[in-house]
N, C-alpha and C positions, 0 to 999 in steps of 0.2 A: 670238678667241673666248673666253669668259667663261665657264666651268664653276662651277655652280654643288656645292658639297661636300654630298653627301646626309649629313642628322644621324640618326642612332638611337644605338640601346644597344648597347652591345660586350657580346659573350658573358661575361664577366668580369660583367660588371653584372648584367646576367642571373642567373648561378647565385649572386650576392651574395642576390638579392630571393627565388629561390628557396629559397635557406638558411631565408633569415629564415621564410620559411613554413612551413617544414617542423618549426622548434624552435618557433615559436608554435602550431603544432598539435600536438606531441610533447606541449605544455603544456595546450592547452586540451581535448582528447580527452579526457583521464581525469577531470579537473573536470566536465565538462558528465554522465558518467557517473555522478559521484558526487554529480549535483546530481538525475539524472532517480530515483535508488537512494532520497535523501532524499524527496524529492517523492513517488513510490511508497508509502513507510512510513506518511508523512503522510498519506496520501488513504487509506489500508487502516486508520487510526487514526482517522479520523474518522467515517469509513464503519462500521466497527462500534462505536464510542463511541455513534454514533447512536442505535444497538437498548437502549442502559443506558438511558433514560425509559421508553421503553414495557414491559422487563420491571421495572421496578421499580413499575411502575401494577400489571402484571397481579401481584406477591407481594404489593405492601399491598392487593389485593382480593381476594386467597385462588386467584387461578388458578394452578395451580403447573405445570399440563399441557401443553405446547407442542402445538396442532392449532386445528384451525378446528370443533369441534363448541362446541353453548351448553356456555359455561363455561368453555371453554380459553383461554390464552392465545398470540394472533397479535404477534409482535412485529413483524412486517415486515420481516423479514431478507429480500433480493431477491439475485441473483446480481451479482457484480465480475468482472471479466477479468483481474483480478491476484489472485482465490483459487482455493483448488482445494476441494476437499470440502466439508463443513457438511452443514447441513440447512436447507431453503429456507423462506420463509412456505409455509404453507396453501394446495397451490391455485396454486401459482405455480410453473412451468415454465423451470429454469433452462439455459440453451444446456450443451453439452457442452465449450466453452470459458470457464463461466465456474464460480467458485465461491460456496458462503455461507459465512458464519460459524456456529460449531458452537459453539450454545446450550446448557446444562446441561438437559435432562431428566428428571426433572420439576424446576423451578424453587424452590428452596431458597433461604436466607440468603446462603449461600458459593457462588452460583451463578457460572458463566463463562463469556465467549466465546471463543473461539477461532478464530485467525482465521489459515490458513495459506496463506502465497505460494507461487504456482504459475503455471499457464499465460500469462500474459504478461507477469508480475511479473521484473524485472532475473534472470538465473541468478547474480549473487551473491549472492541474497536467497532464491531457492527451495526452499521447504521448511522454511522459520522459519515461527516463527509469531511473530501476536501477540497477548498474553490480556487481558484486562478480566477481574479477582476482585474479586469483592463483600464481604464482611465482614458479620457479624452486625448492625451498626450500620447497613447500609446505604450505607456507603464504600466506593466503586468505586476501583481501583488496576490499572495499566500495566505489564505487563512486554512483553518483547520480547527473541528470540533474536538476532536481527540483529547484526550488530557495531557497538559503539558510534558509531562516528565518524554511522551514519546515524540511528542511534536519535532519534526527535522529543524536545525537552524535556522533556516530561510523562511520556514512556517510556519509563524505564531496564529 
């Protein structure tokens, strides 16, 4: 009679391949976090960089008012799921999970947005903000609380 030797993996192999998984995900957890932290900062930076055109139409046309009556200015600030407070466009109903960006009132030279992470934004990042200031010239400039490692290029 001819027995054939059944092949598998020995328990030793086994918790070898398990190891390996476990220090490649020790590794890759906090990377993928600090990639979704960046990625966040990034989209809340472009997301209110947005609203710099249209309030800079409505100061060289003399609207300084933020509202939706003749003559004020609508910048279209809408709600994000990664802010918390602001003040929203004219007329526009934003969910109670989401927030705008907090526009200067009435609309100045040195005007700014603000832009504070909150409700589904990373909790290492909640509660920063981040501002867009204008200058008398009309030059918009980038800060951010955030910690630098996530801070976008153009946003120190």
């Amino acid at each position: 009679m001819n027995f054939k030797k059944t092949q598998g993996f020995t328990l030793i192999e086994l918790m070898i391949v398990v190891a390996i998984i476990a220090i490649l995900a020790a590794i890759a957890i906090p990377q993928y976090q600090n990639y979704v932290i960046r990625s966040q900062v990034s989209r809340v930076m472009s997301e209110s960089g947005q609203l710099r055109t249209a309030i800079e139409t409505c100061i060289n046309e003399g609207r300084t008012a933020i509202g939706n009556a003749a003559g004020e200015c609508d910048p279209g600030a809408t709600g994000s799921n990664l802010l918390t407070g602001g003040n929203a466009a004219p007329g526009v109903t934003v969910p109670a999970t989401a927030g705008t960006a907090q526009i200067t009132d009435p609309l100045t030279d040195a005007s700014t947005i603000v832009s504070t992470f909150g409700n589904n934004a990373n909790i290492s990042i909640a509660g920063d903000d981040l501002t867009w200031t204008r200058d008398a010239s009309g030059a918009w400039a980038c800060s951010t609380g955030v910690d630098p490692k996530w801070a976008p290029t153009g946003c120190q």
